[in-house]
N, CA, C and O atoms as CSV, one atom per row, in Angstrom:
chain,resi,resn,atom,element,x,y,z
A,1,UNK,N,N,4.148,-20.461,-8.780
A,1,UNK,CA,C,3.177,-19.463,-8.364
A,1,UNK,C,C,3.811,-18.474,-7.384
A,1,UNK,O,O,3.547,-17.284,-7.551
A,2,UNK,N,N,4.829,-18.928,-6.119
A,2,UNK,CA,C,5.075,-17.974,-5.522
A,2,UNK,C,C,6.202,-17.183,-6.247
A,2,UNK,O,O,6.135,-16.069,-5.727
A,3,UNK,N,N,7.105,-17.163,-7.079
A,3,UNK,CA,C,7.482,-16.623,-8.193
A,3,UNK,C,C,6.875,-15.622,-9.049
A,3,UNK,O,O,7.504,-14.757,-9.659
A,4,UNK,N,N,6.070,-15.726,-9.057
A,4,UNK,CA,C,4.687,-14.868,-9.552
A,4,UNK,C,C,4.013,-13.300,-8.545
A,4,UNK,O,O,3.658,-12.141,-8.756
A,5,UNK,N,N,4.179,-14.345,-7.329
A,5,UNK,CA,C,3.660,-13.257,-6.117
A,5,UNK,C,C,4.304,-12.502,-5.983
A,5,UNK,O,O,3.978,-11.318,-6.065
A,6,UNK,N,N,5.476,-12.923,-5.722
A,6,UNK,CA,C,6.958,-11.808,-5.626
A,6,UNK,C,C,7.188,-10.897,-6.310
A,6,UNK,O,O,7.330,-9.779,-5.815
A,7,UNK,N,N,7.316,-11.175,-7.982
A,7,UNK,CA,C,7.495,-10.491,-8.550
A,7,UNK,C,C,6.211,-9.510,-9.090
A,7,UNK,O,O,6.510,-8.543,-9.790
A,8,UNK,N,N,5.304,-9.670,-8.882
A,8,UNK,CA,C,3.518,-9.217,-8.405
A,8,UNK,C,C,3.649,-8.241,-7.662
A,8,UNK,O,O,3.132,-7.156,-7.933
A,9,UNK,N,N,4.574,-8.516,-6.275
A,9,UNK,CA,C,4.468,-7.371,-5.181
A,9,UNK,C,C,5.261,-6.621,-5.755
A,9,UNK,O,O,4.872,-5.543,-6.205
A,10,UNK,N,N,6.444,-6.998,-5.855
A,10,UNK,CA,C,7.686,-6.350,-6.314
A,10,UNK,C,C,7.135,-4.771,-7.452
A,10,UNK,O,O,7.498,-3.597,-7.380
A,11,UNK,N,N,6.232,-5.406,-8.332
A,11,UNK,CA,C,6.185,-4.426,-9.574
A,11,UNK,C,C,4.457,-3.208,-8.862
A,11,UNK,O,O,4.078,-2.059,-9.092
A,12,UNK,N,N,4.030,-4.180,-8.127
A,12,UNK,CA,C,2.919,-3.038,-7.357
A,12,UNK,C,C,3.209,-2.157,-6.335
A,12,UNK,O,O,2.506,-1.262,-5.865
A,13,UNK,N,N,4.546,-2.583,-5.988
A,13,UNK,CA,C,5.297,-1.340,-4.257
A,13,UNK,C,C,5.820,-0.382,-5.490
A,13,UNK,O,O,6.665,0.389,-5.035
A,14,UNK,N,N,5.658,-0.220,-6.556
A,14,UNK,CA,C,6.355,0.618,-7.539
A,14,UNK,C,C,5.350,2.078,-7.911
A,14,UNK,O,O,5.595,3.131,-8.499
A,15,UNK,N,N,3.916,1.415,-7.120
A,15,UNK,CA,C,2.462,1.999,-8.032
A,15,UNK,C,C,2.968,3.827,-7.087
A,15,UNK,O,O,3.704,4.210,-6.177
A,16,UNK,N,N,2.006,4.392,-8.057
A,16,UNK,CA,C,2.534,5.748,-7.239
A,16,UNK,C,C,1.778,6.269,-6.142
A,16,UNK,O,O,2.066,7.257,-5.467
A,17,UNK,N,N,0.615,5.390,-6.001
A,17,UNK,CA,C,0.496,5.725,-4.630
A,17,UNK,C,C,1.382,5.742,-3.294
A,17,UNK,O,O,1.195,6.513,-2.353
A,18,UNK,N,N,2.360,4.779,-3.371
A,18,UNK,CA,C,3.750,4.482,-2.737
A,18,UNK,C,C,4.823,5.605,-2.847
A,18,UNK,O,O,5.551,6.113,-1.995
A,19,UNK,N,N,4.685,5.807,-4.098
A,19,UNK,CA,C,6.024,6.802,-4.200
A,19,UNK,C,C,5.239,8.199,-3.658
A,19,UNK,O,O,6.092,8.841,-3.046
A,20,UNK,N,N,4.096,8.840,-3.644
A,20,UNK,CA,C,2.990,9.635,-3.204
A,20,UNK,C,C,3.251,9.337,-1.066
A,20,UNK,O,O,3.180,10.293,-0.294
A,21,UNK,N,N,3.433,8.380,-0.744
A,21,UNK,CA,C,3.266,8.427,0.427
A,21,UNK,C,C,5.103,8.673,0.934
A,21,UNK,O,O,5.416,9.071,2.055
A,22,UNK,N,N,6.023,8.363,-0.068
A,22,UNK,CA,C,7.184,8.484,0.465
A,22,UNK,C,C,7.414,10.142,0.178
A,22,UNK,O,O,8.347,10.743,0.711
A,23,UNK,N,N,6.498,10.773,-0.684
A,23,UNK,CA,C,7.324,12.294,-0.439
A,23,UNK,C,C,5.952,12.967,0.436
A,23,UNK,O,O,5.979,14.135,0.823
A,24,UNK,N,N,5.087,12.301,0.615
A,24,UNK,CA,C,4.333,13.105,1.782
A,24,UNK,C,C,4.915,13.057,3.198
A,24,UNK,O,O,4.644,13.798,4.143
A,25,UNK,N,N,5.753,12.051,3.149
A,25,UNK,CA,C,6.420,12.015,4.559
A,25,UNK,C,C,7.321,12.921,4.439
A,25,UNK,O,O,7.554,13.639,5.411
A,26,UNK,N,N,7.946,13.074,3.369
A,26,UNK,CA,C,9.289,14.083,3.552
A,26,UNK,C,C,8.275,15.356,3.684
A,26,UNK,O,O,8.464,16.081,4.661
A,27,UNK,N,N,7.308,15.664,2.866
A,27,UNK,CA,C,6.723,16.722,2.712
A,27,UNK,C,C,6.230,17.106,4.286
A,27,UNK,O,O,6.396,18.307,4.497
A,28,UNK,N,N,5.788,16.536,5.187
A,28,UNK,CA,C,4.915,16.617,6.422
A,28,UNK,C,C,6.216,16.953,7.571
A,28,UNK,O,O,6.418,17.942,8.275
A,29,UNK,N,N,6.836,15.899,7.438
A,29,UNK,CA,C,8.289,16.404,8.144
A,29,UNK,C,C,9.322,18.068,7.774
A,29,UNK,O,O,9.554,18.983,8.564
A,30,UNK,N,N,9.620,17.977,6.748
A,30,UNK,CA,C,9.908,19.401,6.442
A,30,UNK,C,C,9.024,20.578,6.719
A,30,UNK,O,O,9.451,21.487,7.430
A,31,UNK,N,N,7.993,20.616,6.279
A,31,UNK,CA,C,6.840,21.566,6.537
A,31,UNK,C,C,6.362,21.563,8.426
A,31,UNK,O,O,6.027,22.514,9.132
A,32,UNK,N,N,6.467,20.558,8.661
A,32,UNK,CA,C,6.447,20.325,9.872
A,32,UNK,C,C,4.598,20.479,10.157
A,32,UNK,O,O,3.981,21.191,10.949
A,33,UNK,N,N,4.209,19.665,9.324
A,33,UNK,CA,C,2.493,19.263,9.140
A,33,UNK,C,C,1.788,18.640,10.358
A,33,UNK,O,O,1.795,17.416,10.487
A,34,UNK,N,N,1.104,19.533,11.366
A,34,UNK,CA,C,0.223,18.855,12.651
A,34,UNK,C,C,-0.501,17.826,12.177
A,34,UNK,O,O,-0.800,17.715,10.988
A,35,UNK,N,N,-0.788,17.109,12.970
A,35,UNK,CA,C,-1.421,16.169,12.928
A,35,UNK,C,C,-2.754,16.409,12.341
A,35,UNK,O,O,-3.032,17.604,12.245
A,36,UNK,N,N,-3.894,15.352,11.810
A,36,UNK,CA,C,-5.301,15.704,11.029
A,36,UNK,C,C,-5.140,16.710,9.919
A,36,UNK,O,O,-6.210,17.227,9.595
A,37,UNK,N,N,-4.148,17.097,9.293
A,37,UNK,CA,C,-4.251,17.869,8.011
A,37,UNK,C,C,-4.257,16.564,7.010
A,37,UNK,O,O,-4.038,15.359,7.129
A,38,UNK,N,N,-4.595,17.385,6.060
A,38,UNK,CA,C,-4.660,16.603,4.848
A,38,UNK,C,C,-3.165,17.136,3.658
A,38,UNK,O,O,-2.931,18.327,3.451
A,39,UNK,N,N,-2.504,16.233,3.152
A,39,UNK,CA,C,-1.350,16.585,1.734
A,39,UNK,C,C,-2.131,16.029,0.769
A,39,UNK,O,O,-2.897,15.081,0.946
A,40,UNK,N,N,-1.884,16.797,-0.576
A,40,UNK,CA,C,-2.429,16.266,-1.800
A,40,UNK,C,C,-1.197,16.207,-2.772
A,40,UNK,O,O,-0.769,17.198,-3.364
A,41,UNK,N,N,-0.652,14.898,-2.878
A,41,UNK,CA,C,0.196,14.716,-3.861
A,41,UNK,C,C,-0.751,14.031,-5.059
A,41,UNK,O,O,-1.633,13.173,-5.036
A,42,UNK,N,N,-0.294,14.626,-5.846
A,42,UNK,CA,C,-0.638,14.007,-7.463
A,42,UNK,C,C,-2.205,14.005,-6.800
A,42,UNK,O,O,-2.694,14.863,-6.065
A,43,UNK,N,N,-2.826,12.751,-7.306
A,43,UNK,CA,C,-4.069,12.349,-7.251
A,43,UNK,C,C,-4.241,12.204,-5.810
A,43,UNK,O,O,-5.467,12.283,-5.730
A,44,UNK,N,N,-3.880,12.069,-4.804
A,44,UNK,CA,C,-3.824,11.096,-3.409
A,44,UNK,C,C,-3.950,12.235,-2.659
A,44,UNK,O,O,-3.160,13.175,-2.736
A,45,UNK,N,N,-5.051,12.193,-1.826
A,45,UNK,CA,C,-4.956,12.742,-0.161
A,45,UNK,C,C,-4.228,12.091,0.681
A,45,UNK,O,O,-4.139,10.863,0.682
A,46,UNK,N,N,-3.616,12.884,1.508
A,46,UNK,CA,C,-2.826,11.498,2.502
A,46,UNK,C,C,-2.993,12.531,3.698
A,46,UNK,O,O,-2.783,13.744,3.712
A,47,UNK,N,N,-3.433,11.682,4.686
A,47,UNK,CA,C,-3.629,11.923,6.150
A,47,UNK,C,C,-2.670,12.234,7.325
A,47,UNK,O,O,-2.643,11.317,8.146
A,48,UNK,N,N,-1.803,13.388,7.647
A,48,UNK,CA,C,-0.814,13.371,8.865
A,48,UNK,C,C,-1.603,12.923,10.097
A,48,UNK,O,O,-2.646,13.526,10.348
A,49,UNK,N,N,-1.229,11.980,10.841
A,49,UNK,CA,C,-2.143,11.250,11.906
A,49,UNK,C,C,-0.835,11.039,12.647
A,49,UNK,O,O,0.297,11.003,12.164
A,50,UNK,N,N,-1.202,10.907,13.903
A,50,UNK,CA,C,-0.284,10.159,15.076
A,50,UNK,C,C,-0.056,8.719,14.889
A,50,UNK,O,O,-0.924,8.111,14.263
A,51,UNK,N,N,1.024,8.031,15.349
A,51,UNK,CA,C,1.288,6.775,15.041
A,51,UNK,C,C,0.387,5.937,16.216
A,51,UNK,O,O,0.052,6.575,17.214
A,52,UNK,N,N,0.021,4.605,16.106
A,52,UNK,CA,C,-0.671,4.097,16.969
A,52,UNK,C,C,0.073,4.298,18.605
A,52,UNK,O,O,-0.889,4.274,19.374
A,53,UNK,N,N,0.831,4.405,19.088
A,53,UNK,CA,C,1.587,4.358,20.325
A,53,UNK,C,C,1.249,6.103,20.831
A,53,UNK,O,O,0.897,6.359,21.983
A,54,UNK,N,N,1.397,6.995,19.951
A,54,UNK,CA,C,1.214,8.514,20.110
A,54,UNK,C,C,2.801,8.978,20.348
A,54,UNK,O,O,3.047,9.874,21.156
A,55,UNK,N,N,3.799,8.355,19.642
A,55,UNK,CA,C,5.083,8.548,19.635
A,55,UNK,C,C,5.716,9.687,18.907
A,55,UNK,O,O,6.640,10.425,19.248
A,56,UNK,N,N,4.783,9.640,17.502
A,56,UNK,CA,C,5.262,10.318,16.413
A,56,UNK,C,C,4.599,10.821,15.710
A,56,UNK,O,O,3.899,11.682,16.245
A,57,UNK,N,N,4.372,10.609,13.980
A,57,UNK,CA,C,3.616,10.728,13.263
A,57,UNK,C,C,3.757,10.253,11.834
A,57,UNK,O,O,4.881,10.038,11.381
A,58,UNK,N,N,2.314,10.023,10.863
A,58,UNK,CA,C,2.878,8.849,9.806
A,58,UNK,C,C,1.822,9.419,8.860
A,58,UNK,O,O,0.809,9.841,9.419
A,59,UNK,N,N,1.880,9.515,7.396
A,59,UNK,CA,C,1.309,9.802,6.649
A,59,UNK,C,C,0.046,8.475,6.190
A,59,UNK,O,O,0.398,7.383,5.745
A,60,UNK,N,N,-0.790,8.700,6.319
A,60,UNK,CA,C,-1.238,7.593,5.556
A,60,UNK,C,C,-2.613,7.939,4.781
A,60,UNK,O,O,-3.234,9.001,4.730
A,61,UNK,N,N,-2.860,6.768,4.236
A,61,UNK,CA,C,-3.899,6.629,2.918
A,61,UNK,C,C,-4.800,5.387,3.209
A,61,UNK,O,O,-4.335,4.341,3.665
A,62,UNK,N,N,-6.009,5.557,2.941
A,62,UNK,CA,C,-7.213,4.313,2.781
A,62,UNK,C,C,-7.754,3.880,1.566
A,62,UNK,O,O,-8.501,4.644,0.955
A,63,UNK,N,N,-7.544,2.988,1.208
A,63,UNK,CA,C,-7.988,2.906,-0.537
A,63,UNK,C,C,-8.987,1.406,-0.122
A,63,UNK,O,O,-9.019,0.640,0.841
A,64,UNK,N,N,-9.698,1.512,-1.385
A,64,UNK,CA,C,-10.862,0.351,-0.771
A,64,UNK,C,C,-10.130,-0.796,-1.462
A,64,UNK,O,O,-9.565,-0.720,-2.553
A,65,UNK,N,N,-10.218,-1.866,-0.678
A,65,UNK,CA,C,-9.649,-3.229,-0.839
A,65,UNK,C,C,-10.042,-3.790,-2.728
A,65,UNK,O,O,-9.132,-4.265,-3.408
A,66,UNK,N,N,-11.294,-3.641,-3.226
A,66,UNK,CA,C,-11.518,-3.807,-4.662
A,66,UNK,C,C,-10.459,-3.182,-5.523
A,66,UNK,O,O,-9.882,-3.739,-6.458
A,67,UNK,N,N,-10.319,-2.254,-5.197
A,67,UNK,CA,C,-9.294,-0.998,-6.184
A,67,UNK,C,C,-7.924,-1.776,-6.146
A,67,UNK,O,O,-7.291,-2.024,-7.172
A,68,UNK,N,N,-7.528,-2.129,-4.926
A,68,UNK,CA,C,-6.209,-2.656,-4.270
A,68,UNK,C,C,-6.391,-4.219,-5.099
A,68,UNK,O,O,-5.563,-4.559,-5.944
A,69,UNK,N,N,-7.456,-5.008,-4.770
A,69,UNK,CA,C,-7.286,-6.382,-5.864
A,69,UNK,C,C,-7.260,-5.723,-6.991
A,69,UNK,O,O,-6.076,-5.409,-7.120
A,70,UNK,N,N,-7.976,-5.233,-8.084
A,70,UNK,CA,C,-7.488,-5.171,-9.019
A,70,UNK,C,C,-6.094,-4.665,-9.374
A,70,UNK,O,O,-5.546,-4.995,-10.426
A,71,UNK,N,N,-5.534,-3.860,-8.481
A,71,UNK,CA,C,-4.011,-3.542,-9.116
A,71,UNK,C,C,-3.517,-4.778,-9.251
A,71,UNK,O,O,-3.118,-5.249,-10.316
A,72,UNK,N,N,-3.529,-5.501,-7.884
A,72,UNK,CA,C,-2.733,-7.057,-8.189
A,72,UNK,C,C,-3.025,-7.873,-8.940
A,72,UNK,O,O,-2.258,-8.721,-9.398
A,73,UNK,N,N,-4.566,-7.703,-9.267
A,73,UNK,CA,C,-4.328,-8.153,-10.207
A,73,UNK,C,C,-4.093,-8.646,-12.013
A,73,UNK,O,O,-4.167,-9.649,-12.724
A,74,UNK,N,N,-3.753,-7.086,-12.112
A,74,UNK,CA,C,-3.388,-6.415,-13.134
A,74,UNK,C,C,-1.653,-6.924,-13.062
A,74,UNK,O,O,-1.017,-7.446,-13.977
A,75,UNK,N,N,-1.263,-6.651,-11.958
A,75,UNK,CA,C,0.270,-6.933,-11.968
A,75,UNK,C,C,0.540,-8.711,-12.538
A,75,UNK,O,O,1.568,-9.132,-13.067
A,76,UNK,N,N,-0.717,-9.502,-12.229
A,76,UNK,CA,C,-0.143,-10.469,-12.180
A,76,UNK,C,C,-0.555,-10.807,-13.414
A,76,UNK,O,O,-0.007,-11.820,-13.850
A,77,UNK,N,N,-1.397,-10.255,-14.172
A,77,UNK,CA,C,-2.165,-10.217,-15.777
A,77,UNK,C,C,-0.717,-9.906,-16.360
A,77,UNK,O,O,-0.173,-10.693,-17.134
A,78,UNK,N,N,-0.085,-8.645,-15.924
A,78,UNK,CA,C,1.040,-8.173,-16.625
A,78,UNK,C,C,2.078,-9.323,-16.752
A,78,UNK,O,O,2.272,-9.457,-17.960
A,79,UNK,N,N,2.587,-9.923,-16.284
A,79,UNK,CA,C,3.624,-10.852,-15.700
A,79,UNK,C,C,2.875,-12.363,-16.528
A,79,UNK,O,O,3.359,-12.947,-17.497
A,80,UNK,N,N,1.731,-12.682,-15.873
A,80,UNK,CA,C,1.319,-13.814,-16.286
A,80,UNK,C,C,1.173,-14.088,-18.015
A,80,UNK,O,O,1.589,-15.073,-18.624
A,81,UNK,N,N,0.409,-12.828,-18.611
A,81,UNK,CA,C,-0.599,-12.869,-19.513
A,81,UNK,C,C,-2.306,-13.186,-19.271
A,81,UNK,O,O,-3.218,-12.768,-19.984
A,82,UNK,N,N,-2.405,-13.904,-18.254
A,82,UNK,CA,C,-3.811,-13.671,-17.917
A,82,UNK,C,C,-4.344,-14.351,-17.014
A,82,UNK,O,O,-3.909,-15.494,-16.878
A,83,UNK,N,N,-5.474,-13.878,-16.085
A,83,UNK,CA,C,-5.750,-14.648,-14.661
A,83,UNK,C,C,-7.041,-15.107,-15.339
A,83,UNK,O,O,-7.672,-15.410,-14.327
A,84,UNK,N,N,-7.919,-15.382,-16.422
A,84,UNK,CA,C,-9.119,-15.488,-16.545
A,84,UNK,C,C,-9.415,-17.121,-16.053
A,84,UNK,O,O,-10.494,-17.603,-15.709
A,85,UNK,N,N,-8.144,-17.757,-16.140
A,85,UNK,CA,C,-8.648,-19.133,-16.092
A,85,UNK,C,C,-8.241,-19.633,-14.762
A,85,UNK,O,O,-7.931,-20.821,-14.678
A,86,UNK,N,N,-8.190,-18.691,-13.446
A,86,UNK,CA,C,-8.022,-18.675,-12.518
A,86,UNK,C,C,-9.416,-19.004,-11.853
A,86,UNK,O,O,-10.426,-18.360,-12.138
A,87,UNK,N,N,-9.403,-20.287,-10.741
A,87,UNK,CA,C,-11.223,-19.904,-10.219
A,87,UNK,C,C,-11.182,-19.534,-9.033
A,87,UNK,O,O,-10.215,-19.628,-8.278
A,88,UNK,N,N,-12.345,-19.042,-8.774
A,88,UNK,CA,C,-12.760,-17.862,-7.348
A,88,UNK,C,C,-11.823,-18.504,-6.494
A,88,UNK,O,O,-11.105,-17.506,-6.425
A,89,UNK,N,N,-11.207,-19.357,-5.763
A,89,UNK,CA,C,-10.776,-20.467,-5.045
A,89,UNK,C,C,-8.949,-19.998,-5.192
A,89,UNK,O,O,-8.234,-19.526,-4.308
A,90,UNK,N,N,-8.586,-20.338,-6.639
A,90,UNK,CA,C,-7.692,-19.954,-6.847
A,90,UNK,C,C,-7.239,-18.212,-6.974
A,90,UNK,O,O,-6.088,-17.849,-6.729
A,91,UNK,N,N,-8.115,-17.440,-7.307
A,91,UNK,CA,C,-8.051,-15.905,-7.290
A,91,UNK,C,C,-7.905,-15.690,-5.872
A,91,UNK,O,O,-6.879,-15.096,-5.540
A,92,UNK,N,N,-8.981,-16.164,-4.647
A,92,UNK,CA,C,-8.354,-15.927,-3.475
A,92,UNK,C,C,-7.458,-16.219,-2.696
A,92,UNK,O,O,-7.290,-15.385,-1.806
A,93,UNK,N,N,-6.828,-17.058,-2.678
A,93,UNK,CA,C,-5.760,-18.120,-2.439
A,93,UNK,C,C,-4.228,-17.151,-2.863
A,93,UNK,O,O,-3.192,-17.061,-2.204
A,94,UNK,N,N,-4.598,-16.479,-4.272
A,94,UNK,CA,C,-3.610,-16.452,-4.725
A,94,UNK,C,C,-3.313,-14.511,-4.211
A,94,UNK,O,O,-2.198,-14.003,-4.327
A,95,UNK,N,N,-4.281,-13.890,-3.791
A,95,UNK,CA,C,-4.697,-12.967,-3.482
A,95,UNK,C,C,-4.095,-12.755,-2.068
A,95,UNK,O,O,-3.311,-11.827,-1.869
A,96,UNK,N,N,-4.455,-13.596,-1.109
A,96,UNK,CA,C,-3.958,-13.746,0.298
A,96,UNK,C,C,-2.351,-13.962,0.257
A,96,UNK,O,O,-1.538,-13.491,1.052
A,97,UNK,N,N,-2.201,-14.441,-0.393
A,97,UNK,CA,C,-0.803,-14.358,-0.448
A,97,UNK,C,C,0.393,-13.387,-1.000
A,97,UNK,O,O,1.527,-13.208,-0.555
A,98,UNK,N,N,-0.164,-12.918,-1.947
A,98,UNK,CA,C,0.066,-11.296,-2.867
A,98,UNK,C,C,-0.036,-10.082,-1.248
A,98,UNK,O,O,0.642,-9.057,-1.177
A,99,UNK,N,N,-1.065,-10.561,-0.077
A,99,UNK,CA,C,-0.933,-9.196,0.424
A,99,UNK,C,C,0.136,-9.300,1.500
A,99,UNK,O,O,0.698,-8.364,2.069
A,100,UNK,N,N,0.376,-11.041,1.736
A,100,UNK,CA,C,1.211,-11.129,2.525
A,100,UNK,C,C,2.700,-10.613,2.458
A,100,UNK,O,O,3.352,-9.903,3.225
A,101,UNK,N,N,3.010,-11.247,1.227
A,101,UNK,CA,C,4.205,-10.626,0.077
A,101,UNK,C,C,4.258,-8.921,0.403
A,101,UNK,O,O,5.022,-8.239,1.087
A,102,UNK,N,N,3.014,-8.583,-0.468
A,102,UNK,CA,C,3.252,-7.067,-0.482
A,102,UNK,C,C,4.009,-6.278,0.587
A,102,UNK,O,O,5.114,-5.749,0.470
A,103,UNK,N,N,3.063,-6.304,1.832
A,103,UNK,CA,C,3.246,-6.450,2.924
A,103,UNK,C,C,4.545,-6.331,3.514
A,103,UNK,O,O,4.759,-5.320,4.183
A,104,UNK,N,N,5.502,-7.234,3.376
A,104,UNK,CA,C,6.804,-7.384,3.867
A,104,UNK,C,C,7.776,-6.952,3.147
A,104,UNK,O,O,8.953,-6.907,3.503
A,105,UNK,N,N,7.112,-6.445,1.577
A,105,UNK,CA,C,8.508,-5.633,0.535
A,105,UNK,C,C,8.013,-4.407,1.016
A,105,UNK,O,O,8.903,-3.699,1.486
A,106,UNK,N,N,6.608,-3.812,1.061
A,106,UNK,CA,C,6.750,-2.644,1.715
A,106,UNK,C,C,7.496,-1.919,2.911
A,106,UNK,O,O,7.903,-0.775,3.115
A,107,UNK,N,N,7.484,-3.177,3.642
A,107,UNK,CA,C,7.899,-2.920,5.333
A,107,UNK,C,C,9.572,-2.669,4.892
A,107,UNK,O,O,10.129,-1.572,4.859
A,108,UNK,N,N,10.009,-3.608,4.664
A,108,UNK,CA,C,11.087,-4.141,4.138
A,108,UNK,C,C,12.282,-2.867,3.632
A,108,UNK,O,O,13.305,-2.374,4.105
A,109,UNK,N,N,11.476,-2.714,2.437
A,109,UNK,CA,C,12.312,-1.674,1.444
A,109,UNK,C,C,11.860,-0.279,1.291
A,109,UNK,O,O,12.562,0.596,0.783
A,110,UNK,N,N,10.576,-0.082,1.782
A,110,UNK,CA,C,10.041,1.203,1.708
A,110,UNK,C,C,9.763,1.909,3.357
A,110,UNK,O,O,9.979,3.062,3.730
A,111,UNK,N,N,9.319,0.966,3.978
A,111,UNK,CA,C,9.453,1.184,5.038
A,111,UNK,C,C,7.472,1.692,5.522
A,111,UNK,O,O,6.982,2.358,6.434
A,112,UNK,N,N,6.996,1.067,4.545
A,112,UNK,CA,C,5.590,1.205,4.879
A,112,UNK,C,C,4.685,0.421,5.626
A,112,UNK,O,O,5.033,-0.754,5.740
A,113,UNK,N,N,3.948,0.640,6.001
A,113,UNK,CA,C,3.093,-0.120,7.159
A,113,UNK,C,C,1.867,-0.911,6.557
A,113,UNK,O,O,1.065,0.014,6.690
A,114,UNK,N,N,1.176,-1.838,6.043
A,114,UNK,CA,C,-0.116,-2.191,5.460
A,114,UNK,C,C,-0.726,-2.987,6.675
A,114,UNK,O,O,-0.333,-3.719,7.583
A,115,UNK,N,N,-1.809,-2.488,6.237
A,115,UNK,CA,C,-3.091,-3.544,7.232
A,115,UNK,C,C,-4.259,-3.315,6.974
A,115,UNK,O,O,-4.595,-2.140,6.826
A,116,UNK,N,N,-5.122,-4.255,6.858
A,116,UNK,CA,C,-6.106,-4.312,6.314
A,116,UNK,C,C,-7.359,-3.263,7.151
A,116,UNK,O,O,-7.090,-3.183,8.349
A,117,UNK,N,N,-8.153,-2.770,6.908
A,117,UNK,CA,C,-9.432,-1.881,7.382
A,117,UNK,C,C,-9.185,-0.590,7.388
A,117,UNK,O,O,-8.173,-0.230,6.786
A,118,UNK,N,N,-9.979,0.378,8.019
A,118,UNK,CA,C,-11.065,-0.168,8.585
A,118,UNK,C,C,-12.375,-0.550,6.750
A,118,UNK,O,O,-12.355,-0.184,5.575
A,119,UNK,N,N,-13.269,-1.447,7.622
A,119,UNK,CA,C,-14.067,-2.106,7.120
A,119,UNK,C,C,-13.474,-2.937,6.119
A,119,UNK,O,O,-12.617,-3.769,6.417
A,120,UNK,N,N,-14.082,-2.673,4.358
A,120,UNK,CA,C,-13.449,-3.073,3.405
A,120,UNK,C,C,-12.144,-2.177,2.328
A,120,UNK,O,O,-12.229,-1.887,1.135
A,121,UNK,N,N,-11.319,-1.993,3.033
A,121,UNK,CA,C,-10.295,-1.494,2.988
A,121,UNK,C,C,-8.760,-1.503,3.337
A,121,UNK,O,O,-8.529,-2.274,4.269
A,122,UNK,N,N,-7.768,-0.930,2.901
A,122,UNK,CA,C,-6.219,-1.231,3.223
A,122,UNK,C,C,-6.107,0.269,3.395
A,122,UNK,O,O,-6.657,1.215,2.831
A,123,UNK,N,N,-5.014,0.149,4.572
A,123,UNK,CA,C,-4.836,1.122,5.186
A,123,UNK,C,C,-3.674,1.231,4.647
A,123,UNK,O,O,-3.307,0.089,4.370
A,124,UNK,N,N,-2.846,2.033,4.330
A,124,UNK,CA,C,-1.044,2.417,4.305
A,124,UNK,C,C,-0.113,3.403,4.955
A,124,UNK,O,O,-0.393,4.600,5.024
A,125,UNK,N,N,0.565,3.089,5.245
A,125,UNK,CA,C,0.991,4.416,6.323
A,125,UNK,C,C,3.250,4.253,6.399
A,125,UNK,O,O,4.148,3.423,6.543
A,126,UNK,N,N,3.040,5.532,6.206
A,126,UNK,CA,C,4.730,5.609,6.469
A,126,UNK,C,C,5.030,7.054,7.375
A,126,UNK,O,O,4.735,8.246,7.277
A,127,UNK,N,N,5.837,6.137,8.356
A,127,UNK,CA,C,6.493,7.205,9.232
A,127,UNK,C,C,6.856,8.637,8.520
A,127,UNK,O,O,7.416,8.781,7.433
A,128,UNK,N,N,6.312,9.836,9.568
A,128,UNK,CA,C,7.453,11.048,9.220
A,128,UNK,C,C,8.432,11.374,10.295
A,128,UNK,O,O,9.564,11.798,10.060
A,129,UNK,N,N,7.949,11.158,11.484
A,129,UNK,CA,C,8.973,11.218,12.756
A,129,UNK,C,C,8.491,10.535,14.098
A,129,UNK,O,O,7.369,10.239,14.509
A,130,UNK,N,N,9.632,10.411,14.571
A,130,UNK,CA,C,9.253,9.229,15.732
A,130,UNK,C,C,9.662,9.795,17.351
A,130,UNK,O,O,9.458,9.073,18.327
């Protein structure tokens, strides 16, 4: 199963909302984008905001946590062949751990920030300058 997660995160840090937040950073940095504007890559608004400390600044995006399970678990439909015989128990279980994963390939290799809220939602965010 954790074989599964990995390669789960691995193929969802690929989705283009990701690749959408890595050229809004270049985009916000070059342009040199104040803070509270909005970029529209492809489909995606993405937010120039100050970083939590007020150091810098970081592009980010809010997508509602439902939208975000189903990608994963589409990724893991893809990979698996199918979660149907998965139960609520096991879907969450297996879910919590997919964001933990995610999470640390983002940080990791992309250099993105995830955390959950506000409310029912995931936040994403990547530096443009520090």
């Amino acid at each position: 199963m954790s074989e599964l997660i990995s390669k789960a995160a691995a193929k969802a840090s690929q989705e283009g909302v990701f690749q959408a937040l890595a050229y809004g950073a270049l985009k916000a940095r070059a342009a040199r984008i104040a803070p509270n504007q909005i970029i529209r890559i492809r489909e995606f608004d993405l937010m120039v905001a100050e970083d939590e400390n007020g150091d810098g600044l970081v592009v980010q995006i809010i997508l509602p946590l439902g939208q975000m399970e189903g990608l994963a678990l589409a990724r893991a439909c893809e990979l698996e062949g199918s979660t149907e015989g998965w139960s609520d128990h096991e879907r969450r279980e297996w879910l919590s751990a997919f964001w933990r994963e995610l999470a640390l390939y983002l940080a990791k290799w992309q250099d993105i920030k995830m955390r959950r809220g506000p409310g029912e939602n995931v936040t994403f965010e990547k530096a443009v300058s520090r």
